[in-house]
N, C-alpha and C positions, 0 to 999 in steps of 0.2 A: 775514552780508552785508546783509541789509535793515535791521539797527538803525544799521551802522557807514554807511550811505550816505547823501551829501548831494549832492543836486542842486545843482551852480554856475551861476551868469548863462549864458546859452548868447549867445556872438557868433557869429553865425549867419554863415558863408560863402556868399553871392550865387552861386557860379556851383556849387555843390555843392546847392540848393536844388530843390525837383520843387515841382508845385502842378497844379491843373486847369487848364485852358485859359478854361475859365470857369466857374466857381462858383457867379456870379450867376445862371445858369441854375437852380440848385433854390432861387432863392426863391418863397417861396408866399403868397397872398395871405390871410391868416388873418380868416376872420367876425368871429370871437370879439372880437377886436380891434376898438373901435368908434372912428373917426377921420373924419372927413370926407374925409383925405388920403392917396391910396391907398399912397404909400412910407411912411405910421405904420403900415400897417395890414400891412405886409413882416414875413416871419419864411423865416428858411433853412431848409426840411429838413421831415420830418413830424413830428407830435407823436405818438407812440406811444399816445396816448387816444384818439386817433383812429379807431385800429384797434379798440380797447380796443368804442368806441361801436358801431362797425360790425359788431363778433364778436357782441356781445350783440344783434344784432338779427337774425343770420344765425340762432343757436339758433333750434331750433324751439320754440315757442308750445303749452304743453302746459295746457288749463283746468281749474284744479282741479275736483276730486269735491267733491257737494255737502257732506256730512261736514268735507273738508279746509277747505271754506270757512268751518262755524263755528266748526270748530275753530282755524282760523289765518284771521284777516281779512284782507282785503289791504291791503297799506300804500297809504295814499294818494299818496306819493311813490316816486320807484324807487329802486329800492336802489342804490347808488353801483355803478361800475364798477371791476371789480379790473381793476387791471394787471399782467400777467404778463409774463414773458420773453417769450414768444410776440409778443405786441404790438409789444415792441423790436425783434426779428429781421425782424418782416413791417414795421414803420416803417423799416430801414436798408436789406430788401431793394426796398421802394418808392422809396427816395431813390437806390438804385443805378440800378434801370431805367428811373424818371422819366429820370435823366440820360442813358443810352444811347440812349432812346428819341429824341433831338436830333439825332445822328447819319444822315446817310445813310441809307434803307433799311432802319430802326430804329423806325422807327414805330410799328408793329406793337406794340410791348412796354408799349405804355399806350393802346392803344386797348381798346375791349369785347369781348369773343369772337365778337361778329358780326360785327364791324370788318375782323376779323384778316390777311383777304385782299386789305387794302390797305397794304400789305408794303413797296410802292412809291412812297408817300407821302413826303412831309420837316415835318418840325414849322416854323413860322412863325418866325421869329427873335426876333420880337417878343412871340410867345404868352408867357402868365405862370399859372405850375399857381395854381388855387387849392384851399381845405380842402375843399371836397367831391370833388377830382380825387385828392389824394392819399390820402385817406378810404377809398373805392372801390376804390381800385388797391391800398391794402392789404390789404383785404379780400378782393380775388379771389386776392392769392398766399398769405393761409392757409391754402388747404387742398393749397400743393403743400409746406408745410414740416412736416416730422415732428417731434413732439417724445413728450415721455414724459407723465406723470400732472402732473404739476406746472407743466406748459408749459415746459421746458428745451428749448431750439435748440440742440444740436450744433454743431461750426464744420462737419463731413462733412455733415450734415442739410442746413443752411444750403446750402452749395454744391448740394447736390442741389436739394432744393426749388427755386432760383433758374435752374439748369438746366433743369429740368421745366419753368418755369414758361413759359421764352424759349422752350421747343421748342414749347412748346401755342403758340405765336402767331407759328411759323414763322420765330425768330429762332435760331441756334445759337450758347448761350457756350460758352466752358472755363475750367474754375475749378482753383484751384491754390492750397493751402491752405498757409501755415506756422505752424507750432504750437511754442508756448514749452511745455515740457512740465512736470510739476508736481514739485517740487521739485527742478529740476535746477537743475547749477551755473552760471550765468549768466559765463561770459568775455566780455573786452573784441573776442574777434576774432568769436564768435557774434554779438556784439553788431552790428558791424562788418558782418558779414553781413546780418545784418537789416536795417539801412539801406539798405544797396546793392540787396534785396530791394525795398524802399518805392518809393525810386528811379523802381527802372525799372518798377516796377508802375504809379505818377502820368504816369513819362513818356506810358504808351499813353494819356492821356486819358480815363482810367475812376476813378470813386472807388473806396476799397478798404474794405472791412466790419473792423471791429474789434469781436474778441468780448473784450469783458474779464470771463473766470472769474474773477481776482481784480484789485480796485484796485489794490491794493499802499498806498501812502501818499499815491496821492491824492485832496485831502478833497474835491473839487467832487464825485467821480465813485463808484459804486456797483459791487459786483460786480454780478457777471450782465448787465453791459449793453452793448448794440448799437451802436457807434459808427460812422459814415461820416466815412473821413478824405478830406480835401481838398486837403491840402498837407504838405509835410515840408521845416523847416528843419534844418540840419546845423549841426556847427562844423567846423574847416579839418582837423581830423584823425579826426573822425567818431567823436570820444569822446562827444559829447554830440549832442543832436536834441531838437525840439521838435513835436510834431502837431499840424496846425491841422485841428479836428473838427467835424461840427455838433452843436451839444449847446443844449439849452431854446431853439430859437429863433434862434440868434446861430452865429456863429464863436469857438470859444474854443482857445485853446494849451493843451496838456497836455505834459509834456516826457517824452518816450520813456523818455530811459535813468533817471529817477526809476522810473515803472513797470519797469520790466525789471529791474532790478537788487531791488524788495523784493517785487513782486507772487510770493510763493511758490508758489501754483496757476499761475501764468502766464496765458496767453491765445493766440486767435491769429486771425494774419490772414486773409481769403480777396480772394484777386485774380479778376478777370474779363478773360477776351479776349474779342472777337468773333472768331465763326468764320465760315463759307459761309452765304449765305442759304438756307433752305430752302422747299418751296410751301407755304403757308398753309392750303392745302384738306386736306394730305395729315392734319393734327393737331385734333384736338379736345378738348375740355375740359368736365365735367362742368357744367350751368348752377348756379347754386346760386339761392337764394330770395333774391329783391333786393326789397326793403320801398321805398318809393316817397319813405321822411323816414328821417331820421337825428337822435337827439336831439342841439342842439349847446346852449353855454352860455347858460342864460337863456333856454330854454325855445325857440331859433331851432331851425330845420329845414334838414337840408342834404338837398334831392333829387339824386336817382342822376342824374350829368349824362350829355348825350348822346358820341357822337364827336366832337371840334372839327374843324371846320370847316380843313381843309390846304392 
């Protein structure tokens, strides 16, 4: 099945279509990006180096033994930043609750842990996340997501971790996972399912987390990575679909049933509802050690920002 399949042009059906209500909502205003003009300086979604930056500063700081030092000098520059899965899952769980956190009563989910009991709050309409907000916020929900030795995110991990993370800030979701399971046979009415699945998950107005264990044949995209979908085009009989995802920055199409029909490993989705509010004071959350800079590109600093201002 994956060597004999060819994705066709997809004429997308208009009224068979899902999408967020606004999107625009997770653009972020990116440092690194040097422009006079603040919509050059726009990029959608987190960058997963982000996190990458922020992890490495959360480790703790261990000084070599004198020994260690002549025997291994230190490098004058730092050593590059790996990126792990880990990084991806806490960038697409950040880009989830950035957006929820717009919502009613939802505030709560991107504020600080000292914040949290301002539950009752509403985000600005006009407010615009920038790199050291989504930076931050990724870095506080690493330590509610589990992974193994290698940093692998689970799609079950994932929903949990993102659970934990709204209950510590007196928010309650529910997560509801589907899973393309690994070498199974891929029909057109499963398929058929899974859109109708996409659907009504965009309909609630929530983005939905895409774990891709495997690309399958598409070349933009890598196994192992964390995607935030945004919209979902159809065709009139629901043979074909196209994902509109955040990926490097931008908005880009990925077409579903290319993925679905060769990615052998499969992948899978996790959806979010909002549930009941819960009190803020009843939950608490470990502090963890928050370094006062963050290195960014070219040697710039992003300090840990405060609560904005609602």
């Amino acid at each position: 099945m994956p060597k004999l399949y060819t994705a066709l042009p997809l004429i997308a059906d208009q009224a068979q279509g899902s999408s967020l209500q606004h999107p625009e909502n997770l653009r972020v205003i990116d440092r690194n990006r040097l422009s006079a003009q603040e919509e050059a300086r726009m990029r959608y979604g987190a960058d997963p180096l982000w996190c990458a930056q922020a992890r490495q500063l959360l480790l703790p700081q261990q000084r070599p033994g004198r020994l260690t030092r002549l025997l291994r000098p230190q490098r004058r520059t730092s050593a590059p930043v790996r990126l792990t899965d880990l990084d991806r899952a806490a960038a697409a769980a950040a880009e989830l609750t950035a957006y929820v956190a717009r919502k009613p009563l939802q505030v709560s989910l991107f504020q600080p842990y000292k914040e949290a009991a301002r539950a009752t709050g509403t985000m600005a309409a006009d407010y615009l996340f920038r790199q050291e907000d989504l930076l931050w916020h990724s870095a506080d929900i690493v330590p509610f997501l589990h992974h193994d030795a290698r940093g692998k995110v689970s799609a079950a991990a994932y929903c949990s971790g993102v659970c934990d993370f709204s209950r510590s800030r007196g928010i309650s979701l529910s997560a509801k996972v589907r899973n393309c399971s690994w070498f199974k046979r891929r029909t057109r009415s499963d398929f058929r399912q899974l859109v109708s699945f996409l659907q009504q998950a965009l309909q609630t107005d929530i983005p939905v987390s895409f774990y891709l264990r495997d690309a399958g044949r598409l070349s933009d995209f890598k196994s192992g990575q964390w995607l935030t979908i945004v919209g979902l085009s159809v065709s009139h009989d629901r043979s074909r679909s196209d994902l509109t995802v955040l990926f490097d920055g931008g908005l880009q199409q990925l077409s579903l049933d290319e993925w679905y029909y060769t990615a052998l490993r499969g992948g899978a989705f996790c959806v979010f509802a909002p549930g009941t509010e819960q009190p803020a004071a009843q939950f608490s959350s470990p502090e963890p050690l928050r370094p006062e800079t963050a290195p960014g590109s070219g040697g710039s600093s992003l300090p840990r920002p405060g609560a904005p201002a609602f």
